[in-house]
N, C-alpha and C positions, 0 to 999 in steps of 0.2 A: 398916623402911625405908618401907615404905607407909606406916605410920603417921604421917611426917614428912613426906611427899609430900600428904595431903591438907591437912597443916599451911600446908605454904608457900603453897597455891592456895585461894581461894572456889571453890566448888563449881562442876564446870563448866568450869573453867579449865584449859586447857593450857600447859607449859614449852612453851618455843620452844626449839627444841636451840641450842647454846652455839654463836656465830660470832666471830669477830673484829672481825666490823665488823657494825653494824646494817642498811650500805647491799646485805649481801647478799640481802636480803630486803624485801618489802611484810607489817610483822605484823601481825594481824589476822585477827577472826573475824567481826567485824559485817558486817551485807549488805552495803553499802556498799564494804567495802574486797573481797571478795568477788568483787561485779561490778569492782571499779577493775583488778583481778590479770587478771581474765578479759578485759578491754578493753584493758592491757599489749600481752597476749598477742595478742591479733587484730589491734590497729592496729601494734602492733612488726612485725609480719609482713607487712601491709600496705604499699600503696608509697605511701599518702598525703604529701603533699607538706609539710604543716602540720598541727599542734597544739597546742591553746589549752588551757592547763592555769589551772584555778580553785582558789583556795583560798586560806585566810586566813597570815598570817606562820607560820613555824613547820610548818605542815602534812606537809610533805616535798615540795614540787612539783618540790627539783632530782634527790633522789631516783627521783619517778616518771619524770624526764626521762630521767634514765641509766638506767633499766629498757626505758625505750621504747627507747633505745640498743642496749643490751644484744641485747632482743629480736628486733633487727633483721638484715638482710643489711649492713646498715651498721659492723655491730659492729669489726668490722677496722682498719675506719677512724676519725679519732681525732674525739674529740668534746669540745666546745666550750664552754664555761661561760660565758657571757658578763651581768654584771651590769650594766644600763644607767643605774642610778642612782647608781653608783659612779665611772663615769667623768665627767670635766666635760664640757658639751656642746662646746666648742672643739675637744676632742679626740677627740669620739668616732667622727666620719668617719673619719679616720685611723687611730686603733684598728680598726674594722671594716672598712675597705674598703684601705687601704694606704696610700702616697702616693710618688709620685715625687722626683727626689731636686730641691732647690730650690721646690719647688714653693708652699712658706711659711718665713719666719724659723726656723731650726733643723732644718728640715729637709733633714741634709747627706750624706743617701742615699737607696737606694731600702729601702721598706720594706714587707715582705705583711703583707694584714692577715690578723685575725683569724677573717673568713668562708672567705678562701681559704686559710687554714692546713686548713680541717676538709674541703676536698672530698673528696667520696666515702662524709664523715661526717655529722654532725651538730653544727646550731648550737641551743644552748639561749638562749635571750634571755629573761632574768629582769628582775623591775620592768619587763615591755614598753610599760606605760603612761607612766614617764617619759621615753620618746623626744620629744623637740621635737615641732612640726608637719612641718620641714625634714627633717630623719631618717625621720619615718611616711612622707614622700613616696618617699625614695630607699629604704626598706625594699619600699615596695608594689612601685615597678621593678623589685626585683630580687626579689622572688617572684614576679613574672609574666614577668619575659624571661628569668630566671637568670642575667643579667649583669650585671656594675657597671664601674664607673669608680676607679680609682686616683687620688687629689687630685690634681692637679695633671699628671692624664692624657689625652691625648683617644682612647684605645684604647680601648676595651671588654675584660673578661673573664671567659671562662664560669664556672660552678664549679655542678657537680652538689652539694648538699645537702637535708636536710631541717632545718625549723625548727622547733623548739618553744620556744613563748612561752608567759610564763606570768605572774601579775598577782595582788595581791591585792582587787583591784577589780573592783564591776562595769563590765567595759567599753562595754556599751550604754548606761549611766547616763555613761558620760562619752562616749560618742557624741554623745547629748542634749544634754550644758551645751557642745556643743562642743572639748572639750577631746582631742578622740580622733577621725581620720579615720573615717568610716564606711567608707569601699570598704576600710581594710586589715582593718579589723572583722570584716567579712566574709570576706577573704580567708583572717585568718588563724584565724577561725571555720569550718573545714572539716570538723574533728573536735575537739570540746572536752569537756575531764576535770573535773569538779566533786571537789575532797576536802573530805572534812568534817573538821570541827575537833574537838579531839578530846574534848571535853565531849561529845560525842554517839555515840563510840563505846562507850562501855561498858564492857564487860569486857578489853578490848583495851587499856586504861591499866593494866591489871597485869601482861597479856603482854609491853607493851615496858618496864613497868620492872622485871621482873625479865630480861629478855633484855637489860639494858644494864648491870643488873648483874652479869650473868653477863660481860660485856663488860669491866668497870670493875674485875670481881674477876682477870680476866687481863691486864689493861694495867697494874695500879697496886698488882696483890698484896695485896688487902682479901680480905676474907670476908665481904662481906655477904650471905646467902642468902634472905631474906626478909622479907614486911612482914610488922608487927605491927596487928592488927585495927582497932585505932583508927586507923593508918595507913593502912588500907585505905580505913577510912569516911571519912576527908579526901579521898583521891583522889577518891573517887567522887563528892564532892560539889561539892568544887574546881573552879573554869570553867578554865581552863588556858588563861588568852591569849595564851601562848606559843606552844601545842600542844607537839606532839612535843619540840622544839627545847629547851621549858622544862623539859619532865618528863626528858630526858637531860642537862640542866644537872644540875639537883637534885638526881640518882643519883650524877652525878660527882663533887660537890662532897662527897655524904655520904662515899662512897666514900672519899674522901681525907683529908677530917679527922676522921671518929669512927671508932671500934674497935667489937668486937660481928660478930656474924652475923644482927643482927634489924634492920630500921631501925625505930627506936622515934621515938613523937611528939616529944621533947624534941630531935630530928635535924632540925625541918622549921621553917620559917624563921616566926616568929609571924604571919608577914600571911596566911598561906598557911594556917594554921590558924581565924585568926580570919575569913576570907572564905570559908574551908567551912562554918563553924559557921554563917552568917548567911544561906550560901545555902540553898535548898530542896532535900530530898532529891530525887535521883533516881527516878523510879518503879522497885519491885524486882520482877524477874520472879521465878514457884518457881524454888525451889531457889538464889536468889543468881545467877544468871544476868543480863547483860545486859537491856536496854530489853524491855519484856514482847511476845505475840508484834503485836498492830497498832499498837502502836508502831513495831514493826520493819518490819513494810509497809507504812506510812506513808509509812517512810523514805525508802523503795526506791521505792513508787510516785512521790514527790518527784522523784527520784533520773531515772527513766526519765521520766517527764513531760518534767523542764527538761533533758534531755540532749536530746530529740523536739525541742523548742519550738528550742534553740539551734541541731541542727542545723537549721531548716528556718527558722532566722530568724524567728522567732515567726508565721507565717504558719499560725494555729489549724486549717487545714483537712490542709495536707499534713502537719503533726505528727499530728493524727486518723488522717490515712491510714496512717502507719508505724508506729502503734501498734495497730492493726485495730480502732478505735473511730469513731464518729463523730461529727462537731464538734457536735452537742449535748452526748453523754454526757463526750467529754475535757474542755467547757466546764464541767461537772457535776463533774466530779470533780477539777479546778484549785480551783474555789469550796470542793467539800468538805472538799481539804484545807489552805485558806487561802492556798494560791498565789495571785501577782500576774496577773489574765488579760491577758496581750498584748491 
């Protein structure tokens, strides 16, 4: 049995114990995800008003949202999912704020919206950069009065929540070209989570696809138990512009249509092979281990810099201050490691 347990893993590598669902969990061992778990934890327990969640498609940001949830005194209360680029903008006042009955063509009641369903809870607002200009306005009102308006109301009404936004974009770049109110920018920059995508976590793309197959093989009655070594050396090489989201596709999909306990190369879809083979390996750490170790503090230093820089608004001296450096040496160490200097 041992002997088949260091089969299924590269060296170094831990099983993730067998769950049902993958959202019970943030998996991962890279620094990064690491600190992301440890920042859950503190801002979930926190009574921060707002949270600005980064990260490319795919990443898990609605994930980390309902962690934050989870984490919190809020948790009782029901929490909110709201995707802003999926509703039309015609309707999306009305979706989030409610509207009285008459108050537009079809509308032939009164109806809550979707901010006031979640009091007590939590509102997550995904794609928060496709909100209109018209919307970023009536968004900013009601993070700063915590009141709104019902269409076609002249009442006001309260509603205690928290919000987390989240964006594949950078939002100060669309601050910039105008495309993005600054005052909500800020506002809703209080406390902001960077995830990284998963080409850069490492060893952590075998954790979650065998923890999805552990998932896949009790939702769908498969046996797959393991990757085979060429399989391995694709993942690793693979940019995954999916992230997470693409690497749980791909397990499900094997899952369901081949037989086997291995997933073997001849399982993985030719583009996906032939984009690993052309990309550049990974740098390998001893022993098969994830990014070597100052790569790994690179990362992190990255990681703490632009977390300082964002909350303090890129303002170089008060990020120096939080960091216990001083705006020479933070200026010095942005440049060294090819960070953008505010």
């Amino acid at each position: 049995m041992a002997q088949e347990s260091t089969r299924l893993y590269p060296p170094g590598v831990k099983r993730p114990e067998p769950s049902t669902t993958l959202s019970a969990t943030l998996i991962g061992e890279h620094p990064s995800i690491v600190r992301l778990r440890q920042l859950i934890d503190r801002v979930g327990q926190s009574k921060a008003r707002t949270v600005l969640i980064y990260g490319e498609t795919g990443t898990g940001k609605g994930l980390v949202a309902r962690l934050l949830h989870q984490a919190s005194n809020r948790a009782p209360a029901p929490f909110v999912d709201i995707n802003c680029a999926a509703i039309p903008g015609p309707l999306l006042e009305s979706e989030l704020f409610g509207h009285e009955k008459g108050s537009f063509t079809g509308a032939v009641g009164h109806k809550q919206g979707l901010i006031e369903s979640a009091d007590g809870g939590t509102v997550f607002l995904d794609e928060v950069r496709e909100l209109d200009m018209v919307m970023q306005a009536k968004l900013l009102t009601l993070l700063d009065t915590r009141r709104f308006r019902r269409v076609g109301s002249v009442r006001t009404t309260d509603v205690d929540v928290r919000f987390i936004a989240a964006t594949n974009k950078i939002l100060l770049g669309e601050v910039k070209a105008g495309a993005f109110r600054d005052d909500l920018y800020y506002r809703l920059q209080v406390v902001s989570m960077n995830l990284p995508p998963l080409r850069e976590r490492g060893d952590d793309i075998f954790m979650l696809a065998h923890a999805h197959l552990d998932v896949c093989n009790k939702v769908h009655g498969s046996r797959m138990r393991q990757l085979d070594p060429e399989v391995e050396e694709v993942f690793r090489r693979y940019a995954w512009p999916g992230n997470v989201r693409e690497l749980e596709n791909l397990i499900e999909r094997i899952c369901l249509l081949e037989d086997g306990e291995q997933v073997m190369l001849k399982h993985l879809p030719d583009r996906i092979i032939r984009e690993a083979r052309n990309a550049r390996p990974p740098p390998a750490a001893p022993g098969g281990g994830g990014p070597p170790y100052h790569e790994a503090t690179a990362q992190f230093q990255k990681q703490l810099i632009g977390d300082a820089l964002a909350d303090c608004r890129g303002n170089l001296g008060d990020a120096a201050a939080r960091l216990g450096l001083t705006r020479h040496a933070l200026r010095h160490q942005i440049q060294k490691l090819g960070m953008n200097t505010p």
